[in-house]
N, C-alpha and C positions, 0 to 999 in steps of 0.2 A: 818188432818181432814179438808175439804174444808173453804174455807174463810166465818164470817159469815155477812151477807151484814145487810141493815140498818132493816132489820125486823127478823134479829135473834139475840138472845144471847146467848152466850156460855159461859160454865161453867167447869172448871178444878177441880177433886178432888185428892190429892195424897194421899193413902192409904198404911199404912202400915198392912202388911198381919203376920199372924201365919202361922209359918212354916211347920203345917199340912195342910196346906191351897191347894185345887186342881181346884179349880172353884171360879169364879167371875162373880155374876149378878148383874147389876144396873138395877132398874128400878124409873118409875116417877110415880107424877098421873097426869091427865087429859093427857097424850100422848098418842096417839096412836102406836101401833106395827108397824108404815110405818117408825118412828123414829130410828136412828142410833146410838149408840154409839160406841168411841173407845178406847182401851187399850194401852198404851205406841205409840202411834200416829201408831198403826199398823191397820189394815183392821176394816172396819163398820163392826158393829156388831148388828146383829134388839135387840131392847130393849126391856128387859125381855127374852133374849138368854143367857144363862150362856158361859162365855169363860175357856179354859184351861188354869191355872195361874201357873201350879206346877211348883217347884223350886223357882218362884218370891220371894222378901223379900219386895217388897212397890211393887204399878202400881201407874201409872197415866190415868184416866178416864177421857176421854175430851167428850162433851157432846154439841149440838148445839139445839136451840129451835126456833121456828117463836112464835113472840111476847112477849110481859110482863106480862102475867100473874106469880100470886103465884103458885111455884111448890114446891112437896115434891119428896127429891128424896131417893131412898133407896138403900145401896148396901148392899151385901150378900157376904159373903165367905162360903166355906164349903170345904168337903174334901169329895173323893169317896169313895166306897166300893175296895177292892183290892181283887183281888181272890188270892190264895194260890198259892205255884208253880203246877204243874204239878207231879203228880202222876201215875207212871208206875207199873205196875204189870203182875205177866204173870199169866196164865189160873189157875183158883184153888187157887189162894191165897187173900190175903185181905189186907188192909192198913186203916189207918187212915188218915182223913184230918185233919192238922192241927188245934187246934181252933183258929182262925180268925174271926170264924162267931159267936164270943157271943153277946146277944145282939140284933142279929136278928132273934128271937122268933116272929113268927108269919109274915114274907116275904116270897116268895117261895125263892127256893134256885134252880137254873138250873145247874144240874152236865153233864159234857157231857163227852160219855163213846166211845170210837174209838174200835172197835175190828177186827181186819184183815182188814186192813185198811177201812169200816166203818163207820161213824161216825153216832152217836146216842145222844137222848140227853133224861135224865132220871129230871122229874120235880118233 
């Protein structure tokens, strides 16, 4: 993360993550979205963008600001949704999906249906 010269300060948080964990957002307040953060000193990330963290067991969050003001900073973890494997059937028969999706009462669900090679998508 670049050098921070005499009108920034930078801030390092090392976070240990749950191993359901698939996503990482840091955000501040009084920052603007022009602001960067980065993850184990890999590429800028605009702040309040979630990153890909799956598999991580800790990160480290380096973070650079212009000025001294008081900031609040907040990080997030979370885990995606995963869809099911894949589901083949041939013409005239029927299958179940997996339940996977308990819990998500009331989200659409996008099923997408390929037929002779086709692809369709049933909402």
């Amino acid at each position: 993360m670049g050098t921070g010269g005499a009108d920034n300060t930078c801030i390092r948080f090392n976070v240990q993550l749950n191993s359901g964990s698939d996503l990482l957002n840091f955000s501040a307040s009084q920052i603007t979205s022009a602001s960067f953060y980065s993850i184990n000193c890999g590429p800028l990330i605009p702040i309040g963008t979630p990153a890909c963290i799956t598999g991580l067991s800790s990160v480290c969050i380096s973070f650079c600001k212009p000025g001294n003001n008081s900031v609040t900073y907040t990080v997030t973890a979370s885990s995606i949704i995963k869809g099911s494997e894949d589901l083949i059937l041939r013409q005239n028969c029927s299958g179940m999906v997996p339940e996977k999706f308990n819990g998500l009462f009331g989200m659409d669900i996008i099923v997408c249906v390929r037929v002779e090679g086709v692809v369709g998508i049933i909402i």
